[in-house]
Steps between C-alpha positions, in 0.01 A plus 500: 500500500652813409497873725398653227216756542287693185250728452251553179377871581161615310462850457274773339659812378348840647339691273781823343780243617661303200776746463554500857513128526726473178768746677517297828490158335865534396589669875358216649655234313890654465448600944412104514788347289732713663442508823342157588695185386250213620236638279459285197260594284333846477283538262217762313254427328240726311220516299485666145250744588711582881242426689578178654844417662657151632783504752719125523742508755741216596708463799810272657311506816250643739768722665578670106134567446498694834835702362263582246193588661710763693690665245147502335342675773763675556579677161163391263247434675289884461575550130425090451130544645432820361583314192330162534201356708587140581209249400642162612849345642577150453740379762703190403709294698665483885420812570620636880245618702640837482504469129119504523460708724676765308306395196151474663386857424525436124240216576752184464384187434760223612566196267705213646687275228298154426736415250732547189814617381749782407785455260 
């Protein structure tokens, strides 16, 4: 069984805020590469007509999703929800109980692994 936690976030974007969201997509992603090494995978998603947006995120481990979730709130979080109005957050994996905690005000729904593989 792997440590591994991950996260499918839904969102809506707010009305006026495509361009808004389009300037802090590639903020968010270069602060995350660069400053969190058990992150791995971070990834945007959205629609053609920039209403809808996806969120993937992949960690190493409970404890690197929390890295994450602090530099988020520390340096995103405002401009991110100004931007976006979360919908639905799939949970997957071992998550810590401080994990979802953290993640419980964006509604998460925890998955534990019932089987598979990763290559």
């Amino acid at each position: 069984m792997s440590e591994r936690v991950s996260w499918m976030l839904h969102m809506q974007v707010r009305d006026g805020q495509t361009e808004a969201l389009r300037a802090l997509i590639p903020e968010m992603v270069q602060a995350t590469e660069a400053d969190e090494p058990g992150t791995l995978a971070y990834e945007w998603y959205l629609s053609a007509d920039g209403a809808t947006c996806h969120l993937y995120e992949c960690y190493a481990h409970s404890a690197a999703a929390m890295v994450h979730v602090g530099n988020f709130g520390a340096k995103f979080a405002e401009r991110f929800l100004a931007a976006l109005a979360p919908t639905e957050l799939t949970l997957y994996g071992p998550a810590s109980p401080a994990l979802r905690e953290a993640l419980a005000g964006f509604g998460a729904v925890p998955l534990a692994e019932a089987g598979g593989f990763r290559r």
